[in-house]
Biopython code that builds the backbone (N, CA, C, O; Angstrom):
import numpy as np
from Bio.PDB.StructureBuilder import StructureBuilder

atoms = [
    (1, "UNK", "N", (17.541, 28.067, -17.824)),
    (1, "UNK", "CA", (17.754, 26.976, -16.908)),
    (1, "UNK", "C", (16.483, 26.686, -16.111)),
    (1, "UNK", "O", (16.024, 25.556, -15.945)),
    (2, "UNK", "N", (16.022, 27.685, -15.691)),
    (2, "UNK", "CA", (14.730, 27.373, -15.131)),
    (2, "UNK", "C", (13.988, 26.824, -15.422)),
    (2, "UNK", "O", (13.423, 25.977, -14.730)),
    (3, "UNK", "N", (13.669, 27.187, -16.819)),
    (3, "UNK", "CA", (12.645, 26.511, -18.304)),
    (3, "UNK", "C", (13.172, 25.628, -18.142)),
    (3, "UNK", "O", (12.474, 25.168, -19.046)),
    (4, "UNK", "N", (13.843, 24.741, -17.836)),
    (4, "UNK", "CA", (14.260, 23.259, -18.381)),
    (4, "UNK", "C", (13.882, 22.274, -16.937)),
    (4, "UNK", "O", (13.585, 21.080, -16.972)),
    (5, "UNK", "N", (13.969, 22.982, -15.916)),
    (5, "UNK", "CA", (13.777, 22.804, -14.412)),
    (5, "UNK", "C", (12.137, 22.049, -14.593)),
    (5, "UNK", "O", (11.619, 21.005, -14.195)),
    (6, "UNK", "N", (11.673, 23.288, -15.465)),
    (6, "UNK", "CA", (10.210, 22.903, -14.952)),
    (6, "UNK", "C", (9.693, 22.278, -16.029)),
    (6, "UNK", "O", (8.467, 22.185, -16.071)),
    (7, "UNK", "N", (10.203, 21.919, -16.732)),
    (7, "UNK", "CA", (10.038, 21.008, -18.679)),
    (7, "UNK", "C", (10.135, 19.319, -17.560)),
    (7, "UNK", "O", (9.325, 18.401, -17.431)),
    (8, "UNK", "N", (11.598, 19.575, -16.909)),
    (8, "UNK", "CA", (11.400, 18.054, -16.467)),
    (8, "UNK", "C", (10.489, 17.820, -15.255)),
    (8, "UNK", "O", (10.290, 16.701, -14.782)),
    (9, "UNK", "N", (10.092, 18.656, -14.908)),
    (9, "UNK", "CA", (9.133, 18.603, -13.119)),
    (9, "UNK", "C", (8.046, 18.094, -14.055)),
    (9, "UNK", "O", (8.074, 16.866, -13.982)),
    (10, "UNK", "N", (7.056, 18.513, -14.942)),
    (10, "UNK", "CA", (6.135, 18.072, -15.568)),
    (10, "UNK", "C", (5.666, 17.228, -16.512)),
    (10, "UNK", "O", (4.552, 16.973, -16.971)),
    (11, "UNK", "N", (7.276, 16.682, -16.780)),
    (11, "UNK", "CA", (7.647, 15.397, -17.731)),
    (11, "UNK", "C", (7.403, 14.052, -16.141)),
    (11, "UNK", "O", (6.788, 12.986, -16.155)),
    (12, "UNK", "N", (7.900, 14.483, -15.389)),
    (12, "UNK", "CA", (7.980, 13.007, -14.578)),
    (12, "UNK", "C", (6.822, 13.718, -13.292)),
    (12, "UNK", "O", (7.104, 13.434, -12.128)),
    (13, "UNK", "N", (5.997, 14.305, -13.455)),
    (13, "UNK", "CA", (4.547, 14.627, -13.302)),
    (13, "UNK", "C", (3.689, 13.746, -14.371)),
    (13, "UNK", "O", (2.895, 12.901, -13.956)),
    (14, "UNK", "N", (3.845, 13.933, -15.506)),
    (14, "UNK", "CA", (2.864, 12.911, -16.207)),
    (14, "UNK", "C", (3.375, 11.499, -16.262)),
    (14, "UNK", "O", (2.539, 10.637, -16.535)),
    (15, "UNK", "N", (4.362, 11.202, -16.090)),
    (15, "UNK", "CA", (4.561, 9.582, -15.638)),
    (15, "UNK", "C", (4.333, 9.245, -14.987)),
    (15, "UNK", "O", (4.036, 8.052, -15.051)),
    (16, "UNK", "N", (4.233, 9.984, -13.640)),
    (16, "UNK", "CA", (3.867, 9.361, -11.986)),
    (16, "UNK", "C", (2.606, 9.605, -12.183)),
    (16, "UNK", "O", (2.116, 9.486, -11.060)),
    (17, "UNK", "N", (1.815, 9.859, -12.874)),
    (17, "UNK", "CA", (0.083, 10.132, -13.209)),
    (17, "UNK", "C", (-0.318, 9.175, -14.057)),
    (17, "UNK", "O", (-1.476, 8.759, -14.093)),
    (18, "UNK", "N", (0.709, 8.728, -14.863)),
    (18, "UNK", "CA", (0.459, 7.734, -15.833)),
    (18, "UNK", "C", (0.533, 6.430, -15.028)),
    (18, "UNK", "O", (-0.264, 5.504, -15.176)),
    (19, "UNK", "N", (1.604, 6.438, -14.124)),
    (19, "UNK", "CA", (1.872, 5.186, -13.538)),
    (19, "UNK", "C", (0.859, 5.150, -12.249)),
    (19, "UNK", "O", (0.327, 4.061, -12.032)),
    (20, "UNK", "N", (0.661, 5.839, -11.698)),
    (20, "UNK", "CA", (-0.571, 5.923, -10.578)),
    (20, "UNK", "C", (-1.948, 4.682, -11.317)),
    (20, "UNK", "O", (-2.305, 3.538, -11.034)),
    (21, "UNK", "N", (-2.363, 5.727, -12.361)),
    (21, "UNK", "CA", (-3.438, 5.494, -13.463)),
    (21, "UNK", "C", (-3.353, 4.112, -13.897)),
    (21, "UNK", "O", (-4.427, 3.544, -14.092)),
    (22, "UNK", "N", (-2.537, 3.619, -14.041)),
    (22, "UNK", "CA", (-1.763, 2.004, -14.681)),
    (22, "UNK", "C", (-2.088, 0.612, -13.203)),
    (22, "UNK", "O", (-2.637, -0.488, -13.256)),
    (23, "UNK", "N", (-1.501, 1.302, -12.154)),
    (23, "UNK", "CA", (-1.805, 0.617, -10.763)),
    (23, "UNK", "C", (-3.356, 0.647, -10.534)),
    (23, "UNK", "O", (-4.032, -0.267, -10.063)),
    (24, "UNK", "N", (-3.721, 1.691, -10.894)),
    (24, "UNK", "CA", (-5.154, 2.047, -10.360)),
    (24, "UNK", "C", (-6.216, 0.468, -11.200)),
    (24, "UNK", "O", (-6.972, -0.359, -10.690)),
    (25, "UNK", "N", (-5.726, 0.696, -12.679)),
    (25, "UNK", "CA", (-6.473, -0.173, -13.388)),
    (25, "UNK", "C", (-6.087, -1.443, -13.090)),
    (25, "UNK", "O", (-6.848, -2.394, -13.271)),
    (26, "UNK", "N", (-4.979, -1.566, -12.648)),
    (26, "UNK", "CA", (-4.480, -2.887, -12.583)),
    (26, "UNK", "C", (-5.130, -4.262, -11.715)),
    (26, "UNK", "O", (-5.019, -5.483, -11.823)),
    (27, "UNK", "N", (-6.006, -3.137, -10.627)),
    (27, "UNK", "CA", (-6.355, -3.372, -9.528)),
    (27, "UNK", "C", (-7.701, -3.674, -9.269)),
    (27, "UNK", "O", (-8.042, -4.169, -8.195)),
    (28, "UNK", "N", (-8.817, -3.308, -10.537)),
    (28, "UNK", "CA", (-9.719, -2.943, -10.862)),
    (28, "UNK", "C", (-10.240, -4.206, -11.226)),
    (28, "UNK", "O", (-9.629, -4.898, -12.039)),
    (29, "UNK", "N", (-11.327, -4.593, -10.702)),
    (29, "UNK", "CA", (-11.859, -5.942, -11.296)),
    (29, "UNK", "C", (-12.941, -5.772, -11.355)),
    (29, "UNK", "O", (-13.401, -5.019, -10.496)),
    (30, "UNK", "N", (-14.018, -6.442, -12.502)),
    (30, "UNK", "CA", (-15.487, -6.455, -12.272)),
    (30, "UNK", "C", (-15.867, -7.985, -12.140)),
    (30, "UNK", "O", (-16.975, -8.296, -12.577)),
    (31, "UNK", "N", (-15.109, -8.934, -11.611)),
    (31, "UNK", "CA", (-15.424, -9.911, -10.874)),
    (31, "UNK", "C", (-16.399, -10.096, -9.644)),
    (31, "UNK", "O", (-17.065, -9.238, -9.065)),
    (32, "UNK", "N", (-16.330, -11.029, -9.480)),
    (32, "UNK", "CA", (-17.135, -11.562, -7.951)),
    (32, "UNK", "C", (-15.784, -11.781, -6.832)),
    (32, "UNK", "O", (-14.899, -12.573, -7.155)),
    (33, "UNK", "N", (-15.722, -11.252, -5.902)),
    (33, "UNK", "CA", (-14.402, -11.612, -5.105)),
    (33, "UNK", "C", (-14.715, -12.490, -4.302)),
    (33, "UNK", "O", (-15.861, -12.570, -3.859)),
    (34, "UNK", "N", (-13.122, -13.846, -3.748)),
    (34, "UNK", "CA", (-13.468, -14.924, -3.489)),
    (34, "UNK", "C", (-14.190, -14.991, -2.024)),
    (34, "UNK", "O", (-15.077, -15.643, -1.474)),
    (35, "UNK", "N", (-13.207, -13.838, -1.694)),
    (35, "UNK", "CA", (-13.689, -13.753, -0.314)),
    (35, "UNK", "C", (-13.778, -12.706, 0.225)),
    (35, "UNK", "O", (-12.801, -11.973, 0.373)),
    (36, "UNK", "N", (-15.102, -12.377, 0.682)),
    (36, "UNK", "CA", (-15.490, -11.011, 1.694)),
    (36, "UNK", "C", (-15.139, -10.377, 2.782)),
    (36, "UNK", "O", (-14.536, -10.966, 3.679)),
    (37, "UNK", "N", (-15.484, -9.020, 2.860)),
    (37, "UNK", "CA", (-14.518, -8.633, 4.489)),
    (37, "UNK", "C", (-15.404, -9.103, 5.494)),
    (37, "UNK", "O", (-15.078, -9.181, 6.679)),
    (38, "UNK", "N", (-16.748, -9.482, 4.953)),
    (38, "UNK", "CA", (-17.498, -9.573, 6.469)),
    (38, "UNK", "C", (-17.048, -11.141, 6.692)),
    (38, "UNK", "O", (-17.314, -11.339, 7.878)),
    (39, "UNK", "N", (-16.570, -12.202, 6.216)),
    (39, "UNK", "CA", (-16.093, -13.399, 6.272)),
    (39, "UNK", "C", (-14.614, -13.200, 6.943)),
    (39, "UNK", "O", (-14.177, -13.602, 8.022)),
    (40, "UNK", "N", (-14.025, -12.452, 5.933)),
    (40, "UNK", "CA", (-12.575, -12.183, 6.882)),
    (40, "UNK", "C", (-12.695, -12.033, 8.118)),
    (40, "UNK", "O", (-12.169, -12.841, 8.883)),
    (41, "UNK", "N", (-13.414, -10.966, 8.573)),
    (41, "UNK", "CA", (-13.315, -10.683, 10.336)),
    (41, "UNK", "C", (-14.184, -11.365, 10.530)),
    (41, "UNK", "O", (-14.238, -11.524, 11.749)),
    (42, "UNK", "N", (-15.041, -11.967, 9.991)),
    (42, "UNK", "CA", (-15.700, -13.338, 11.360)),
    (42, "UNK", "C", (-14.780, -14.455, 11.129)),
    (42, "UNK", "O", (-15.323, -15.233, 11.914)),
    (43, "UNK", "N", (-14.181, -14.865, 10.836)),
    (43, "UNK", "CA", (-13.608, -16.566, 10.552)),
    (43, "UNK", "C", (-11.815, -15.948, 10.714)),
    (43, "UNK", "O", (-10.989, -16.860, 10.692)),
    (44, "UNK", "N", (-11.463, -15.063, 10.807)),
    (44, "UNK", "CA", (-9.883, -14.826, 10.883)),
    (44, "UNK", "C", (-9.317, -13.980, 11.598)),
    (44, "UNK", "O", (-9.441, -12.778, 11.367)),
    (45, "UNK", "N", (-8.368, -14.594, 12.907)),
    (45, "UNK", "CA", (-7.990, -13.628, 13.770)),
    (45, "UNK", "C", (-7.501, -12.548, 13.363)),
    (45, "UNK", "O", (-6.965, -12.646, 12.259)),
    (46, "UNK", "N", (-7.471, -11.296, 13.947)),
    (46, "UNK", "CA", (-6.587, -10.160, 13.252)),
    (46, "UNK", "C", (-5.314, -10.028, 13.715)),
    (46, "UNK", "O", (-4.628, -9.011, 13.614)),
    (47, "UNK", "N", (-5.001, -11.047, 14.217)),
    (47, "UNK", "CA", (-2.880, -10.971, 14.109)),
    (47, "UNK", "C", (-2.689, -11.577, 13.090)),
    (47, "UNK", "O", (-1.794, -11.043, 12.435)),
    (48, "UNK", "N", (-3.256, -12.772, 12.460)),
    (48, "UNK", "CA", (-3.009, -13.303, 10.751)),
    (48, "UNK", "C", (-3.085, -12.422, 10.112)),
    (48, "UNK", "O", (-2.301, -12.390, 9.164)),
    (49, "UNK", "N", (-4.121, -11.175, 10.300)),
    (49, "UNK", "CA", (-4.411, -10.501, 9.074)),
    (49, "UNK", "C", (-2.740, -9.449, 9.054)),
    (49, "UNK", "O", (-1.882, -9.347, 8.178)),
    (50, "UNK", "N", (-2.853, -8.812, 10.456)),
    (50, "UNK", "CA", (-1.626, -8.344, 10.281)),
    (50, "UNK", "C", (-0.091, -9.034, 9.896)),
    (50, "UNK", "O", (0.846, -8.661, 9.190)),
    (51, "UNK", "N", (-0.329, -10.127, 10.667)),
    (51, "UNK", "CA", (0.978, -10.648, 10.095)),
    (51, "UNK", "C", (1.068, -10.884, 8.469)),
    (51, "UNK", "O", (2.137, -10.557, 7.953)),
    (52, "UNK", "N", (0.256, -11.312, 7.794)),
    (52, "UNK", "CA", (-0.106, -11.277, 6.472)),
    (52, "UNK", "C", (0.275, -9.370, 5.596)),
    (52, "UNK", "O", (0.831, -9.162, 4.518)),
    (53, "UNK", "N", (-0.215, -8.471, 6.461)),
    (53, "UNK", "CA", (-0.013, -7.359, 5.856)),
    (53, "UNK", "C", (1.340, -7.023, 6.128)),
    (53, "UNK", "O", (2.159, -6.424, 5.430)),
    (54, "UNK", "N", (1.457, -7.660, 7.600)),
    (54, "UNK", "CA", (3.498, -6.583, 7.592)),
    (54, "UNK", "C", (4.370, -7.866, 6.540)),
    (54, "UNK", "O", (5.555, -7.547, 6.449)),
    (55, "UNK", "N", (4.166, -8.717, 6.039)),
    (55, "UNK", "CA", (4.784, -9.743, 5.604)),
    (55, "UNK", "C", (4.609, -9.049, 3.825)),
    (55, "UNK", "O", (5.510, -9.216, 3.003)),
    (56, "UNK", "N", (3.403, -8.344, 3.516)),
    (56, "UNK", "CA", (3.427, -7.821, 2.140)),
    (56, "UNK", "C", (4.483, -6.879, 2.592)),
    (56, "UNK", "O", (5.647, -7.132, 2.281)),
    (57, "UNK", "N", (4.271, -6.070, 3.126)),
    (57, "UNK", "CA", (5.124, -4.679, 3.685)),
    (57, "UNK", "C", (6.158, -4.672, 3.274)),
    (57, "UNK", "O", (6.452, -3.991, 2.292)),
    (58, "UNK", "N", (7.256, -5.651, 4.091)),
    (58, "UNK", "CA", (8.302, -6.009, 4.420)),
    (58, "UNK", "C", (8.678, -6.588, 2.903)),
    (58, "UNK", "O", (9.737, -6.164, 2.440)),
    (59, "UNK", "N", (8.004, -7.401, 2.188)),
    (59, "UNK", "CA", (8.343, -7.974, 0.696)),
    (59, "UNK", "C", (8.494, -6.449, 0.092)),
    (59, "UNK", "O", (9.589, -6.530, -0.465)),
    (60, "UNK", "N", (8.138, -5.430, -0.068)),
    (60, "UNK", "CA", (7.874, -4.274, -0.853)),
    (60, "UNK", "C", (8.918, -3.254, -0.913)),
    (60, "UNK", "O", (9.265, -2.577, -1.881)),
    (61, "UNK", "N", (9.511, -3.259, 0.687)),
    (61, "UNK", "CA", (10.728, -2.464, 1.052)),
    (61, "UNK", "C", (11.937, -3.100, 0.490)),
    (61, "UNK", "O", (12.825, -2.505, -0.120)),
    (62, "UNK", "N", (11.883, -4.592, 0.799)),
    (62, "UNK", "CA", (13.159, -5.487, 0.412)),
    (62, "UNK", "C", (13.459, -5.107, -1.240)),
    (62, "UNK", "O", (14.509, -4.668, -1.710)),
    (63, "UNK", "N", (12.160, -5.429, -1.970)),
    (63, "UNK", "CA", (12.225, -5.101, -3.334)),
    (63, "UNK", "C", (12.836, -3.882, -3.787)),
    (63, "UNK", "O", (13.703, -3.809, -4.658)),
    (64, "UNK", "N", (12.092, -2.480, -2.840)),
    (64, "UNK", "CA", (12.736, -0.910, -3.373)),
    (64, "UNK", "C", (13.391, -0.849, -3.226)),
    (64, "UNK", "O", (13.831, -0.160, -4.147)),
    (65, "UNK", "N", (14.456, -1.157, -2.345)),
    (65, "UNK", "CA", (15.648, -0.996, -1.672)),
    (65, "UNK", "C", (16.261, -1.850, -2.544)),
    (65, "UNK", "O", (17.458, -1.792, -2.265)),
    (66, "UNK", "N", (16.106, -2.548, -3.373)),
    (66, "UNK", "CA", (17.166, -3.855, -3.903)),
    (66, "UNK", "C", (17.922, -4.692, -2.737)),
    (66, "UNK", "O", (18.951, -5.296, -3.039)),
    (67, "UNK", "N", (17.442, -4.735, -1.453)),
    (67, "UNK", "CA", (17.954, -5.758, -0.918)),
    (67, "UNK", "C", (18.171, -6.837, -0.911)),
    (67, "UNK", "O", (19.035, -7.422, -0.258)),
    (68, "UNK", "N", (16.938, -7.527, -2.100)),
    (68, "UNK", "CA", (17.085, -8.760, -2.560)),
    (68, "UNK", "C", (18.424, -9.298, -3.003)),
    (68, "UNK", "O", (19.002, -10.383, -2.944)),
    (69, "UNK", "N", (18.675, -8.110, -3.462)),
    (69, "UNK", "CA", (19.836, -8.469, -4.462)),
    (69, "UNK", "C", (21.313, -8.781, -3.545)),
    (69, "UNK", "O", (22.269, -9.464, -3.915)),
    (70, "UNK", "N", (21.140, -8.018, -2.196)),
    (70, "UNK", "CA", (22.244, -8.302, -1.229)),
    (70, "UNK", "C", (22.398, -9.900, -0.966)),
    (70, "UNK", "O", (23.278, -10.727, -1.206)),
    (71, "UNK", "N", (20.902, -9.937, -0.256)),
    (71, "UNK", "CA", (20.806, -11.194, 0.334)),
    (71, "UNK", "C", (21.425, -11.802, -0.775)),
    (71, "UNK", "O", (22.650, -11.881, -0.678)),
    (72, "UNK", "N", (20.714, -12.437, -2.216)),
    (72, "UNK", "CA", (20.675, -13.596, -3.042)),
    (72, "UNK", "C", (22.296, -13.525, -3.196)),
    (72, "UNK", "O", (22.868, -14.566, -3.519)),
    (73, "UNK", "N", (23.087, -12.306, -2.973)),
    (73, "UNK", "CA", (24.591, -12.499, -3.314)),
    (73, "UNK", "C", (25.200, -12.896, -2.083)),
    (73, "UNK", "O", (26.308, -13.365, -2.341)),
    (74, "UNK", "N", (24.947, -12.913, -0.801)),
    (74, "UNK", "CA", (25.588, -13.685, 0.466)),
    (74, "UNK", "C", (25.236, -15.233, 0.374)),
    (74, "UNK", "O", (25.966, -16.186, 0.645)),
    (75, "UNK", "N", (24.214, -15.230, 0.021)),
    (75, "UNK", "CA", (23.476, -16.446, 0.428)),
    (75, "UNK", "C", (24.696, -17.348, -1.217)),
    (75, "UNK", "O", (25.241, -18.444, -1.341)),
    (76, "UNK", "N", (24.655, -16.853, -1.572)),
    (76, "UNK", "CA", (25.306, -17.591, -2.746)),
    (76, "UNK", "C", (26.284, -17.540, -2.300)),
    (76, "UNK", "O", (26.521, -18.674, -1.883)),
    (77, "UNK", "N", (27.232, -16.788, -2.057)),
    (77, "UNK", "CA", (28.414, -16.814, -1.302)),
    (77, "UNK", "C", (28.913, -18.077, -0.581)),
    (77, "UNK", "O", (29.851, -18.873, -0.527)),
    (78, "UNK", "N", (27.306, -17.670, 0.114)),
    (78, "UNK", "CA", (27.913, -18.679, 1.521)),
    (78, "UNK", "C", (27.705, -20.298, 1.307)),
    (78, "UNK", "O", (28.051, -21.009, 2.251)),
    (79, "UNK", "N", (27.212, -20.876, 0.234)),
    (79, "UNK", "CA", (26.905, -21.862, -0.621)),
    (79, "UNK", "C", (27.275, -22.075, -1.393)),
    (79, "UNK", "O", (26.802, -22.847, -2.228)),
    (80, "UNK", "N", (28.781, -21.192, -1.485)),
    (80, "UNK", "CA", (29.926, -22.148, -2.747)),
    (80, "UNK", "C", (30.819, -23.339, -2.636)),
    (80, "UNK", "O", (31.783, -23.236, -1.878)),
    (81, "UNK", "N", (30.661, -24.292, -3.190)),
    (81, "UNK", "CA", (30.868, -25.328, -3.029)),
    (81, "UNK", "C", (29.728, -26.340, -2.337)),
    (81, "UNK", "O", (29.525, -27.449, -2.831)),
    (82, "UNK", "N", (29.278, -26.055, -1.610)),
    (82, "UNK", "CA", (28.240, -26.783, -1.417)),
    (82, "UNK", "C", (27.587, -27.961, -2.801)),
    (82, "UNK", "O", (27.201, -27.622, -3.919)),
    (83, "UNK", "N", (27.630, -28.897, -2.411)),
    (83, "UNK", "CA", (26.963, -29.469, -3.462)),
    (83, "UNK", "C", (25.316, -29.408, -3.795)),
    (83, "UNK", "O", (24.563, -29.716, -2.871)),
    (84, "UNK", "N", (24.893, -29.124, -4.738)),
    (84, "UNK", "CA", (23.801, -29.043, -5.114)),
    (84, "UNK", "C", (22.799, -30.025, -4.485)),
    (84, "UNK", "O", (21.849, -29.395, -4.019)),
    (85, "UNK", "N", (22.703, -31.154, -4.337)),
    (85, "UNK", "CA", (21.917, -32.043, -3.758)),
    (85, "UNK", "C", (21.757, -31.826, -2.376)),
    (85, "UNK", "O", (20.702, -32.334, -1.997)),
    (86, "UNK", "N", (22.716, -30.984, -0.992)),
    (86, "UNK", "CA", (22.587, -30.993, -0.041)),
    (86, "UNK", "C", (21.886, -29.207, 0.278)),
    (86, "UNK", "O", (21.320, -28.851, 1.311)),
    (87, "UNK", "N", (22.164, -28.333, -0.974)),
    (87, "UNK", "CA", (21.583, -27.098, -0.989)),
    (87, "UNK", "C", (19.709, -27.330, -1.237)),
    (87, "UNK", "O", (18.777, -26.729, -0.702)),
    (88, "UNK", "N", (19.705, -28.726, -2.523)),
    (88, "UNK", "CA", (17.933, -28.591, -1.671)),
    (88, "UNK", "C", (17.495, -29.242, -0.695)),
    (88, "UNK", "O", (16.373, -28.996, -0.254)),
    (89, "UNK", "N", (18.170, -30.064, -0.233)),
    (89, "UNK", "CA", (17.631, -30.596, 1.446)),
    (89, "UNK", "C", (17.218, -29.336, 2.429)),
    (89, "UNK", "O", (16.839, -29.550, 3.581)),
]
sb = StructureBuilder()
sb.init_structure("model")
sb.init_model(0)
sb.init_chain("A")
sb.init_seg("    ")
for serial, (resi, resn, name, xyz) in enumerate(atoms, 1):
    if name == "N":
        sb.init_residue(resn, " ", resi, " ")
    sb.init_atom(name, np.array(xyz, "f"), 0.0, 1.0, " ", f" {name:<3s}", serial, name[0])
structure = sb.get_structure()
């Protein structure tokens, strides 16, 4: 039993290494980037920047959590019957 304990600890050890490794490249550019940090902090207050970062944040948790999936099922809920033409106004 033990043996099998540690067969799977090192099975989903090399996936989370694999998947680390996968993000890492993903991220990786040998481009020119559009825009610089020394441009960022001269030309952009840093409450945009934060509000911009807790706004990724907050998208990231909603996602892990599957909360999306709460909301999009109330919100539908609460928009049955509604006619379609006044749901995109």
């Amino acid at each position: 039993m033990f043996v099998r304990g540690v067969q799977v600890l090192a099975v989903m050890k090399h996936r989370y290494d694999e998947e680390a490794e996968s993000q890492k490249k993903k991220y990786e550019t040998d481009g020119e980037a559009l825009l610089t940090w020394s441009v960022v902090q001269k030309r952009l207050p840093w409450s945009v920047i934060i509000l911009i970062g807790a706004g990724f944040a907050f998208s990231e948790v909603i996602k892990k959590s599957c909360l999306e999936e709460l909301i999009s099922q109330k919100v539908l809920e609460s928009l049955h019957g509604v006619p379609p033409v006044v749901v995109q106004l």
